[in-house]
Steps between C-alpha positions, in 0.01 A plus 500: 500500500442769273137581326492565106216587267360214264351604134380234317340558133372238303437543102246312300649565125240516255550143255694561166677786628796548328825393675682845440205671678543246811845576528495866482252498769709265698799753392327823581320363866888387573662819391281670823740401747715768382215757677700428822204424673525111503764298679431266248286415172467147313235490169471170272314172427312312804671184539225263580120642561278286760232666386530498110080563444596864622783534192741752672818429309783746645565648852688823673618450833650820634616627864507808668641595782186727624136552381554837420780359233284261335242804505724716326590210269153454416403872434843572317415637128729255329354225683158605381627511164660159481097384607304711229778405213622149586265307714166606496506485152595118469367346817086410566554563864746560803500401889652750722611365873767699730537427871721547774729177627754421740882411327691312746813501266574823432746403244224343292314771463625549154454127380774368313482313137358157499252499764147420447235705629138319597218739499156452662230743465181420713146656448249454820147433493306827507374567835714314716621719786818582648572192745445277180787687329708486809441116463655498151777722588553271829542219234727648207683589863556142542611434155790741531614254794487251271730597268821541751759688520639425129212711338375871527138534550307812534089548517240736572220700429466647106547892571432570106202732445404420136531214302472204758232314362386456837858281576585638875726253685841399279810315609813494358778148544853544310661208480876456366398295235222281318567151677485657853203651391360193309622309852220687721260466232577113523335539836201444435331405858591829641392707187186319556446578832536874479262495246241308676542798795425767259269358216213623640598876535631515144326613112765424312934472542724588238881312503771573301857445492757739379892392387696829584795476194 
């Protein structure tokens, strides 16, 4: 088992931006792998948005092989400058989740073309304590079981410092395509069930999935 470093961003484009703008930000957020920082970088389109009231149209999934990496990463000047020039410029808002989670196939770490990447970001009621969050941890836990052996699952507590918008659990499935993914989504008794556990803990979730070309 080996541990890697998950950075999720999530972009909210502002409407009527023009297309050339969207992909140079997509270009320039891409081009930051070559820092040598990230074991991996993937920017573009969300694939399908559970939660389309929030609008976040494009995602960055990145991972780093050690928090002082993706701190590095973050503070680098040429990252910085792809934010002020390309992003923050076109986008009405950003969500900002990184946590720590357990790989068991090393191999994967680097996911390959074609898989699909689920993301769910969870915000908690405010004063709920530590055992409740233990509870919802406990139950994401169970999820990962779940899934089997055929998908890579990682979750954990959002590390990120600025820009959370108050999201501080995430989980991460890749699956090796969109019918296996469709396939667990198809069950619909056990999606209910782990929602039931946790319904009354939670503010708000946010799901998207992510097609890695």
């Amino acid at each position: 088992m080996s541990q890697t470093v998950e950075h999720i961003v999530l972009f909210k484009v502002k409407d009527n931006t023009d297309s050339s703008k969207i992909k140079s930000m997509v270009d320039g957020l891409n081009s930051l792998i070559s820092l040598d920082k990230a074991l991996y970088l993937s920017t573009g389109p969300i694939l399908r948005n559970q939660s389309p009231s929030l609008g976040f149209t494009h995602m960055l999934h990145g991972r780093f092989k050690s928090i002082d990496n993706l701190v590095t990463y973050l503070s680098h000047p040429t990252h910085t400058s792809v934010l002020n020039e390309l992003v923050d410029p076109i986008c009405d808002d950003l969500i900002l989740v990184d946590w720590v989670g357990d790989v068991l196939d090393e191999p994967l770490i680097i996911p390959p073309s074609g898989v699909v990447l689920k993301v769910s970001l969870l915000k908690l009621k405010e004063g709920l304590g530590e055992s409740e969050k233990a509870e919802v941890l406990k139950v994401i836990g169970d999820i990962k079981k779940h899934f089997g052996s055929t998908y890579q699952f990682t979750f954990g507590e959002n590390i990120a410092q600025v820009r959370t918008n108050g999201y501080s659990i995430a989980s991460l499935a890749i699956f090796p395509g969109i019918s296996e993914m469709e396939a667990l989504d198809t069950d619909k008794v056990f999606v209910k069930e782990q929602k039931e556990k946790i319904k009354d803990f939670l503010e708000s979730a946010i799901i998207v999935d992510y097609e890695l070309c």
